[in-house]
C-alpha positions as CSV (number, residue, x, y, z in Angstrom):
1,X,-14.6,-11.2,-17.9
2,X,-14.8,-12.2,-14.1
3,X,-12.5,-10.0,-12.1
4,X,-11.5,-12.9,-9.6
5,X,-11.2,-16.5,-10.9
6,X,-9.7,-19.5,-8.7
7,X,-8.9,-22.1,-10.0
8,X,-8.1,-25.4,-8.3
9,X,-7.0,-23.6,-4.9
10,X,-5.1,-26.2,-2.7
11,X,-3.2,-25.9,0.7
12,X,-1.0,-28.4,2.4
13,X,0.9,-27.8,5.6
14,X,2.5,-30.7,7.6
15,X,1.0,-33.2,5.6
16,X,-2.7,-31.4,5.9
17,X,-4.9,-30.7,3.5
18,X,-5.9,-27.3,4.6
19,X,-7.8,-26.5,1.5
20,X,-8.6,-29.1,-1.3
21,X,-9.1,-27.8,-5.3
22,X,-11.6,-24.8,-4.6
23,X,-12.3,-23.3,-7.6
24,X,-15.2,-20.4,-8.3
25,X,-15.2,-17.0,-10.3
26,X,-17.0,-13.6,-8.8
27,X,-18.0,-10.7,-10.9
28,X,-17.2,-7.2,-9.6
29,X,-19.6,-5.6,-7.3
30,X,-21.0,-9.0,-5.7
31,X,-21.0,-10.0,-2.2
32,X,-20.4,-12.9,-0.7
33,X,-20.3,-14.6,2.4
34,X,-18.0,-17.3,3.3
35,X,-19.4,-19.8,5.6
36,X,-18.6,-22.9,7.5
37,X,-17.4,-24.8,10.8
38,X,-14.2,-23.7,12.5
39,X,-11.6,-25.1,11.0
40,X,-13.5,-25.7,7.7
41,X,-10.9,-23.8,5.8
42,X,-12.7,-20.5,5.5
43,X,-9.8,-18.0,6.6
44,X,-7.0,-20.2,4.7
45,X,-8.9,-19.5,1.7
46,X,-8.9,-15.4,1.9
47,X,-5.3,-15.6,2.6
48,X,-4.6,-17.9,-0.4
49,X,-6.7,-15.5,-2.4
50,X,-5.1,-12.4,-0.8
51,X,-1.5,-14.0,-1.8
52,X,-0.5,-14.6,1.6
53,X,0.4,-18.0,1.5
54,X,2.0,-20.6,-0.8
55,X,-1.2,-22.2,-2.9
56,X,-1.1,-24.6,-5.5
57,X,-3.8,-23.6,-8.2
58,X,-4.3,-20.5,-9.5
59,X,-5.9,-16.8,-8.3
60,X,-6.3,-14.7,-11.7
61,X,-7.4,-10.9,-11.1
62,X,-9.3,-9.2,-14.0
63,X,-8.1,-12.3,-16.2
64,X,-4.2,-12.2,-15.0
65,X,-2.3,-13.6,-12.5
66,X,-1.9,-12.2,-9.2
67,X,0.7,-9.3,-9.0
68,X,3.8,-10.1,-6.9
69,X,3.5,-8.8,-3.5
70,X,3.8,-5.0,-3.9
71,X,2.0,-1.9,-4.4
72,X,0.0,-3.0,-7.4
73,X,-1.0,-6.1,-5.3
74,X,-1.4,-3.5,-2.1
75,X,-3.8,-1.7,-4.4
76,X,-5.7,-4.0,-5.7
77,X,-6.7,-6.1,-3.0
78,X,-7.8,-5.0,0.3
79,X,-7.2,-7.7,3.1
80,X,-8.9,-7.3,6.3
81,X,-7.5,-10.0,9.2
82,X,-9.5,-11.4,11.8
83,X,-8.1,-9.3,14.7
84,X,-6.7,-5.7,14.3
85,X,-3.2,-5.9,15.9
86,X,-1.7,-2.7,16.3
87,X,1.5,-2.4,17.8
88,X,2.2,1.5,18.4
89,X,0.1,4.1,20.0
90,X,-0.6,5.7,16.8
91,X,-3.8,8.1,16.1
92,X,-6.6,6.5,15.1
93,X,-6.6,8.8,11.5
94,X,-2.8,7.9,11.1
95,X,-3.7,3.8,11.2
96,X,-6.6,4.5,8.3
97,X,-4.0,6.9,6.5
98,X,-1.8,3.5,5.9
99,X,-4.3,2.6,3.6
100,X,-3.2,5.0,0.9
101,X,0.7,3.8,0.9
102,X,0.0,1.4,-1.8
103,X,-1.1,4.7,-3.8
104,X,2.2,6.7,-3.1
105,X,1.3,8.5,0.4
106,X,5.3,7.9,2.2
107,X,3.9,10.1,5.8
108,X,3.6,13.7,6.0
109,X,0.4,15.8,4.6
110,X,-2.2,13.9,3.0
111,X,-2.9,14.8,-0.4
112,X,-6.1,16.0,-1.5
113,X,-6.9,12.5,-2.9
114,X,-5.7,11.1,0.1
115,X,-7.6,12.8,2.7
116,X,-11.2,12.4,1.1
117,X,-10.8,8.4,0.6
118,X,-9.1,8.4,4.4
119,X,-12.6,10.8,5.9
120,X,-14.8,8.9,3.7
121,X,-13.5,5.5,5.4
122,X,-13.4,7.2,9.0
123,X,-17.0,8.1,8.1
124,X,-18.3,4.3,6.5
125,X,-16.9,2.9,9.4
126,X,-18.2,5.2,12.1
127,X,-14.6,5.8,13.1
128,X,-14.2,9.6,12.9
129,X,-14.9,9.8,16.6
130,X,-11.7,8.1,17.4
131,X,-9.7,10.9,15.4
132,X,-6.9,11.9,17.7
133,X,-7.1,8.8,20.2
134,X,-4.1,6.2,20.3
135,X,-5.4,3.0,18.7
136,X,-4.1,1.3,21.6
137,X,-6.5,3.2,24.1
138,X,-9.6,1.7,22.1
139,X,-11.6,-1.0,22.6
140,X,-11.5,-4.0,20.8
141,X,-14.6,-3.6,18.8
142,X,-13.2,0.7,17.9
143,X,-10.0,-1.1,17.2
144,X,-12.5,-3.2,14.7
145,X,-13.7,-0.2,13.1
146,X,-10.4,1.6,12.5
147,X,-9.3,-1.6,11.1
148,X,-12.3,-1.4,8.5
149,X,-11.6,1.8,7.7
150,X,-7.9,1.2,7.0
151,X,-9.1,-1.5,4.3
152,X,-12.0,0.6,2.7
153,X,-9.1,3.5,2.8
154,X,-7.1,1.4,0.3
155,X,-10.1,1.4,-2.4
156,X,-9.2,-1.8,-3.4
157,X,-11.5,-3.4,-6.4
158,X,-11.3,-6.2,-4.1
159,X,-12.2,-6.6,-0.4
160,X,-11.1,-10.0,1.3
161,X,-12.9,-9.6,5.1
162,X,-12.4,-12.1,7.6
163,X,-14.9,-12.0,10.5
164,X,-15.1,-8.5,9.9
165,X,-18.1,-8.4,12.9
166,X,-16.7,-11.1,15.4
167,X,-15.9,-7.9,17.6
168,X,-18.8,-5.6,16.8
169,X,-22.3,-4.9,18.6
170,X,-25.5,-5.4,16.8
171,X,-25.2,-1.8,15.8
172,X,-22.1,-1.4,14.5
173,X,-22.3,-4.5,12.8
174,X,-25.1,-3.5,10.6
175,X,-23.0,-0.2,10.0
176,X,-20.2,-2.4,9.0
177,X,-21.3,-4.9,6.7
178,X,-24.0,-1.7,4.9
179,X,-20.2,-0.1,4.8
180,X,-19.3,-2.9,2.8
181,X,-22.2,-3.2,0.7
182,X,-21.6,0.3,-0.8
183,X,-18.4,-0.7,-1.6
184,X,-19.8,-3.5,-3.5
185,X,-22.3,-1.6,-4.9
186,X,-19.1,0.9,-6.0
187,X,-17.9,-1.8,-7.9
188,X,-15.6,-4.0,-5.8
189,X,-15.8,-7.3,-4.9
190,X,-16.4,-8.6,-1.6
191,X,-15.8,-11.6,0.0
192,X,-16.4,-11.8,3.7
193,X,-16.1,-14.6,6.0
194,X,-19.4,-14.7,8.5
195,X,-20.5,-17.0,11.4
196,X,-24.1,-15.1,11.9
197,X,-26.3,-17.5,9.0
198,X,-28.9,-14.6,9.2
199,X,-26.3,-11.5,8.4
200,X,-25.0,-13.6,5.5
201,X,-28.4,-14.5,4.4
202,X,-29.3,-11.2,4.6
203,X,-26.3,-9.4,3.6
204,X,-24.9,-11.0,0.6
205,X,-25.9,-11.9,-3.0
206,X,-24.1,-14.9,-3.1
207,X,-23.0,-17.5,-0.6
208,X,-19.9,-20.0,-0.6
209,X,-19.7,-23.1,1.8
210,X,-16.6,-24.5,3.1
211,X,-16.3,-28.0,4.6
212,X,-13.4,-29.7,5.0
213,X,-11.2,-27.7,2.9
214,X,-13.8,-28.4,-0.1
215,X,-16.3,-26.4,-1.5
216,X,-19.6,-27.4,-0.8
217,X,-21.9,-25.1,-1.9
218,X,-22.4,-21.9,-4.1
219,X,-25.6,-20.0,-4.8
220,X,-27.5,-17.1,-3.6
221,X,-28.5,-16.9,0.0
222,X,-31.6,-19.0,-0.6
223,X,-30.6,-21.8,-2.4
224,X,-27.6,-22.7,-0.3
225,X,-29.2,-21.4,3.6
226,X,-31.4,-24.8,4.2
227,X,-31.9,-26.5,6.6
228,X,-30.7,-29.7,5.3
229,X,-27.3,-28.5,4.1
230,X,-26.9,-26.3,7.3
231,X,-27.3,-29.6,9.2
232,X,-24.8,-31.7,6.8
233,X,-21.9,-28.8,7.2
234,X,-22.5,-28.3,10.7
235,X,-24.0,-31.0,12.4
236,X,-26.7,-29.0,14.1
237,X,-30.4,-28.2,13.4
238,X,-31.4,-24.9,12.5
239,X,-34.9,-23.0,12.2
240,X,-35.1,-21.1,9.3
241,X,-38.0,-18.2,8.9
242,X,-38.5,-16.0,6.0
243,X,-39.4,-12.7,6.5
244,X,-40.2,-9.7,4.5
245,X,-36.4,-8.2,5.7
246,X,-34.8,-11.5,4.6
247,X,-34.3,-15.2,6.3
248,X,-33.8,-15.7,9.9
249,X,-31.8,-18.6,10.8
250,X,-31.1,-20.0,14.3
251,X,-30.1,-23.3,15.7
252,X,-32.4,-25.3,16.8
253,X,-32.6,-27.1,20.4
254,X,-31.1,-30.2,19.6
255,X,-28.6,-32.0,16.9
256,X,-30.3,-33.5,13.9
């Protein structure tokens, strides 16, 4: 049995068609990369998938229908936005902490439980430096990492990531997406949204393209990075190399 199934996901607003019958299924411990022009649809789909707004279709977790927004929803499924917002100069350790309250944590001591999964996403994330620094005194690429480690906190069986790297260095955005690959390779599902072709090519198992609200394509890496599709769903060349590491993809110098 697939863990997630959609099944003819649509979303109107103001007479829109935001996204338009996406359907697909994912297995537990794959990852996969969302891809497409802004605007294609590519966050609209996390948050219908997430629960987060009205959808027509259906979103069927471990073969049943998505909880009601609560704690077995909060623990199931790990949402990470596109920019961490954080509102109150809280410690660093305190914002990853939030990610246990759909498992019972209220404030106060952590409990045993609690603490490992709360170091062991500091840790993933390379966030434990930030222990005992206000979130609001960070940059935006450490607020980034907190963020991550508030969602890998939860241990959700799914992860829905949306531009989880946008505000990350070349460094720390290796660390984040291998952070996210253990947690597929744990047994969750996770489905990022990416704008760097070569991280998703090189990163996931599986690859989903968005155009236009529609889905477009769906393979592994290989089948659905080409050049010829790449042009069709953006409207640019690109120069594809395959190397030993994985593909390399770049845009080329002029529109095809």
């Amino acid at each position: 049995m697939n863990l997630l199934a959609a099944s003819a996901l649509t979303v109107r607003r103001h007479g829109r068609t935001l996204l338009d019958a996406v359907s697909f299924d994912a297995d537990a411990g794959e990852r996969i990369a969302v891809i497409g022009p802004n605007g294609a649809g590519k966050s609209t789909l996390l948050r219908a998938l997430a629960g987060l707004i009205a959808a027509e279709g259906t979103v069927r977790l471990g073969g049943t229908p998505l909880p009601p927004a609560g704690p077995s929803r909060a623990r199931t499924i790990a949402y990470l936005p596109q920019e961490a917002a954080f509102h109150w100069p809280m410690r660093a350790e305190d914002v990853v902490a939030l990610g246990r309250i759909p498992h019972g944590w209220r404030g106060g001591p952590l409990s045993d439980k609690d603490a490992t999964a709360v170091a062991h996403a500091l840790d993933q994330a390379a966030a434990r430096a930030f222990t005992g620094r206000a979130v609001d005194r960070l940059s935006g690429g450490e607020r980034a990492r907190v963020a991550l480690a508030r969602g890998l906190a939860v241990e959700a069986p799914l992860i829905l990531a949306d531009e989880p790297v946008a505000a990350l260095d070349a460094r720390y955005q290796t660390i984040a997406m291998a952070a996210l690959a253990a947690r597929a390779h744990e047994g969750a599902l996770v489905i990022a949204v990416l704008h760097d072709l070569t991280l998703a090519a090189r990163w996931a198992s599986r690859v989903l393209a968005i155009s236009h609200g529609r889905l477009v394509a769906d393979g592994p890496p290989a089948a659905v990075l080409t050049e010829t599709l790449l042009a069709d769903l953006y409207g640019a060349a690109f120069d594809i190399v395959d190397r030993p590491e994985g593909l390399g993809i770049l845009p080329g110098a002029h529109t095809p």
